[in-house]
C-alpha positions as CSV (number, residue, x, y, z in Angstrom):
1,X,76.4,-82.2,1.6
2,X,72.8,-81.1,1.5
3,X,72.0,-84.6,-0.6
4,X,73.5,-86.4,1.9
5,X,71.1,-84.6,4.7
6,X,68.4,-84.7,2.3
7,X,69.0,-88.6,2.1
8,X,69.6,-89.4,5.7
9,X,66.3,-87.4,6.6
10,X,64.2,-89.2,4.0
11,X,65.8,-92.5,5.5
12,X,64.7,-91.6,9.3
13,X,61.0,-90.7,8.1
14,X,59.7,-93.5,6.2
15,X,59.3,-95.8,9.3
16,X,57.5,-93.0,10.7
17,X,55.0,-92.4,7.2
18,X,54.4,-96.2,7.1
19,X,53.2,-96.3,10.9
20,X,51.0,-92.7,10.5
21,X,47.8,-93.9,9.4
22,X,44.3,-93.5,10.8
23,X,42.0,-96.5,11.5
24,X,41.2,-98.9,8.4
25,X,37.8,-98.3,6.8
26,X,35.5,-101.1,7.5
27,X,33.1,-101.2,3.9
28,X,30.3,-103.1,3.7
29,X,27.9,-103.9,0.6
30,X,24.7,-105.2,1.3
31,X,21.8,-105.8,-0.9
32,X,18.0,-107.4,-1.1
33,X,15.3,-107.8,-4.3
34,X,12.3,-106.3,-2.6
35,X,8.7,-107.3,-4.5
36,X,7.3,-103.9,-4.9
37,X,7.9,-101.1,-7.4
38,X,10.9,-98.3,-6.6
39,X,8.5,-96.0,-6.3
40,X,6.7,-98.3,-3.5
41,X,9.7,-98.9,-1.5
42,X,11.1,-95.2,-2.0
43,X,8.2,-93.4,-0.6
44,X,8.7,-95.8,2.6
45,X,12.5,-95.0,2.8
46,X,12.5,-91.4,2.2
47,X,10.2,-91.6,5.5
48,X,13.3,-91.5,7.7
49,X,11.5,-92.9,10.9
50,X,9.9,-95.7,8.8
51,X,13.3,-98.1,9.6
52,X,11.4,-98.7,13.3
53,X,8.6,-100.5,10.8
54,X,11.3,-102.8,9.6
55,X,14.5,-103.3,11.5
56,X,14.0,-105.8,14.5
57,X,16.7,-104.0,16.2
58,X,15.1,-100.2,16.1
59,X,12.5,-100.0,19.3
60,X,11.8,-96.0,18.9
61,X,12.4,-93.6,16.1
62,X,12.4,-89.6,16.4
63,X,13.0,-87.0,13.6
64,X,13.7,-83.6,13.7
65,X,13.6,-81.9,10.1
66,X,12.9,-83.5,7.1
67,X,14.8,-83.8,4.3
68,X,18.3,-82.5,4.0
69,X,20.0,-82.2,7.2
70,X,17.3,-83.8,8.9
71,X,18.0,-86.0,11.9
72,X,16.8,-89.3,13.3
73,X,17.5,-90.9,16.7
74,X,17.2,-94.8,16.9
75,X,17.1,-96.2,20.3
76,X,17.9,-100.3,20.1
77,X,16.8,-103.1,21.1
78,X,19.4,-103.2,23.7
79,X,18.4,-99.9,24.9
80,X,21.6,-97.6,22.9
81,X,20.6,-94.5,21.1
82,X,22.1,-93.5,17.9
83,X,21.7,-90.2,15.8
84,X,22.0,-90.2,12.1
85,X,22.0,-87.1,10.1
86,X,20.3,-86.9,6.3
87,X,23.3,-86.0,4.9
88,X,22.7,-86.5,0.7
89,X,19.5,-87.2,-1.0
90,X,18.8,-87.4,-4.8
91,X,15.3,-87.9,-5.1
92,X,15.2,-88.4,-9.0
93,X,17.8,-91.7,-8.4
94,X,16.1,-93.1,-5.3
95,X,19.5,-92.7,-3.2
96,X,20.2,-91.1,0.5
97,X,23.3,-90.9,3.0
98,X,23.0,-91.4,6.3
99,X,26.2,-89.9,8.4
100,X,26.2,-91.4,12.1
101,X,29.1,-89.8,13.9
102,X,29.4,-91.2,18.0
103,X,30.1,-88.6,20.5
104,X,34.2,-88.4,21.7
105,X,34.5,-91.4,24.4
106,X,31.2,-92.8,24.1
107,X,30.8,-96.6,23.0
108,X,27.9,-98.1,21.2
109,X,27.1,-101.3,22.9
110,X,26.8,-103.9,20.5
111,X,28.2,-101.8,17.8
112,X,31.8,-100.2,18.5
113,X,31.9,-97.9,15.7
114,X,32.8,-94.1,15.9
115,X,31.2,-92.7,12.6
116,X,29.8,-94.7,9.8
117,X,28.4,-93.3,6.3
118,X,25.4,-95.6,4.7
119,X,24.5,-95.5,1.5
120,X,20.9,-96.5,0.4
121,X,19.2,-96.8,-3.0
122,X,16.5,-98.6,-4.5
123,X,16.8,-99.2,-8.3
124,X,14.6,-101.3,-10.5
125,X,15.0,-105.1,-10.8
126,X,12.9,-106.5,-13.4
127,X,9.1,-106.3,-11.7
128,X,10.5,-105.4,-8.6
129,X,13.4,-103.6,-6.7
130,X,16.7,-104.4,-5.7
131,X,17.5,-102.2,-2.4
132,X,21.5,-102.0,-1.9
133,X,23.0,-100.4,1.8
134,X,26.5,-99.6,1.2
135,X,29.0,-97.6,3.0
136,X,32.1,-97.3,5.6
137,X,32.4,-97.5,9.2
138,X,35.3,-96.8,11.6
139,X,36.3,-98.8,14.9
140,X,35.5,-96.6,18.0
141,X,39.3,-97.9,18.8
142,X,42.0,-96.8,17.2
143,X,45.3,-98.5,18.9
144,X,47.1,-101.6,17.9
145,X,45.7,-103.9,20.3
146,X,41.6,-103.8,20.7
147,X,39.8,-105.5,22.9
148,X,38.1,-108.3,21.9
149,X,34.8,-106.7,21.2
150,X,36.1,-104.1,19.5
151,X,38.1,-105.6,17.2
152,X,37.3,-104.3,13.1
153,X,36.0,-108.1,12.7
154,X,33.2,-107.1,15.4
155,X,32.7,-103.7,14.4
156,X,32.2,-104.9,10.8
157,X,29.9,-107.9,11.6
158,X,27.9,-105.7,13.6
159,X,27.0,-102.9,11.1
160,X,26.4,-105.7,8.1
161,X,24.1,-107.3,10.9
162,X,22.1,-104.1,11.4
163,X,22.0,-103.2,8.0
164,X,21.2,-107.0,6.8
165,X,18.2,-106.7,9.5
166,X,17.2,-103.4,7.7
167,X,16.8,-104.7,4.1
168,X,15.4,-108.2,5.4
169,X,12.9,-106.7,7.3
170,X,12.2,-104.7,4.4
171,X,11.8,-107.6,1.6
172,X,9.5,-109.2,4.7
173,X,7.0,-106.0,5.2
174,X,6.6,-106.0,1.2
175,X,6.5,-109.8,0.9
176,X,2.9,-109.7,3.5
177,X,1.9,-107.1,1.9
């Protein structure tokens, strides 16, 4: 008897297990060969506000900290302001995680995300560097149906854009060097 309720039970909850997941990471993998040393293009990234020097779409930087748990607030080009947090550094492998996390019910204009975790390191590539962003994002909505703009297509296009604007301006600030 207790089979038999065991087995109806099971029965009833798997529809419910295979609807009961949270929002599909979004992963992206970017990378650039930079024409400077690692050392060169380290010292410029571990500068956290340095990213307004390179990336197009960053207007204003501002720090607070430095190092570990430091923070950094980018305001756009189309006038949004997000906050990143330092959240892992390893200075002997040239490597550092940025954690953005948005604020419950706020929407980043042109880039509907809700948290995202970047990835950055700069290893050697023959005379020069090859600079990889990698890393997750999550959809700022989280139902079945989003609204066009907010769509994991969008919200993925848009962080590989920023991120593909960070390591291009990069290779470009080195390159007129």
């Amino acid at each position: 008897m207790n089979y038999l309720k065991l087995s109806l039970l099971s029965i009833l909850l798997i529809p419910a297990l295979v609807f009961a997941h949270g929002p599909t990471p979004l992963k992206f993998n970017i990378e650039v060969e930079v024409n400077a040393s690692p050392d060169e293009v380290w010292t410029m990234v571990n500068k956290l506000c340095s990213i307004k020097d390179w990336n197009e779409s960053v207007t204003e930087c501002s720090a607070t900290g430095e190092g570990l748990g430091a923070f950094r607030e980018l305001t756009l080009d189309n006038g949004e302001v997000i906050k990143e947090e330092l959240t892992k550094v390893q200075e002997d492998r040239k490597r550092m995680l940025t954690t953005l996390r948005v604020a419950e019910g706020k929407l980043i204009k042109g880039m509907p995300i809700k948290s995202m975790g970047s990835f950055l390191s700069v290893s050697e590539n023959g005379s020069g560097s090859k600079v990889k962003i990698r890393g997750t994002a999550y959809s700022a909505f989280e139902g079945k149906s989003p609204p066009p703009d907010q769509t994991d297509a969008v919200c993925k296009a848009a962080v590989e854009e920023f991120h593909t604007k960070t390591l291009n301006g990069m290779k470009q600030l080195f390159e007129a060097k």
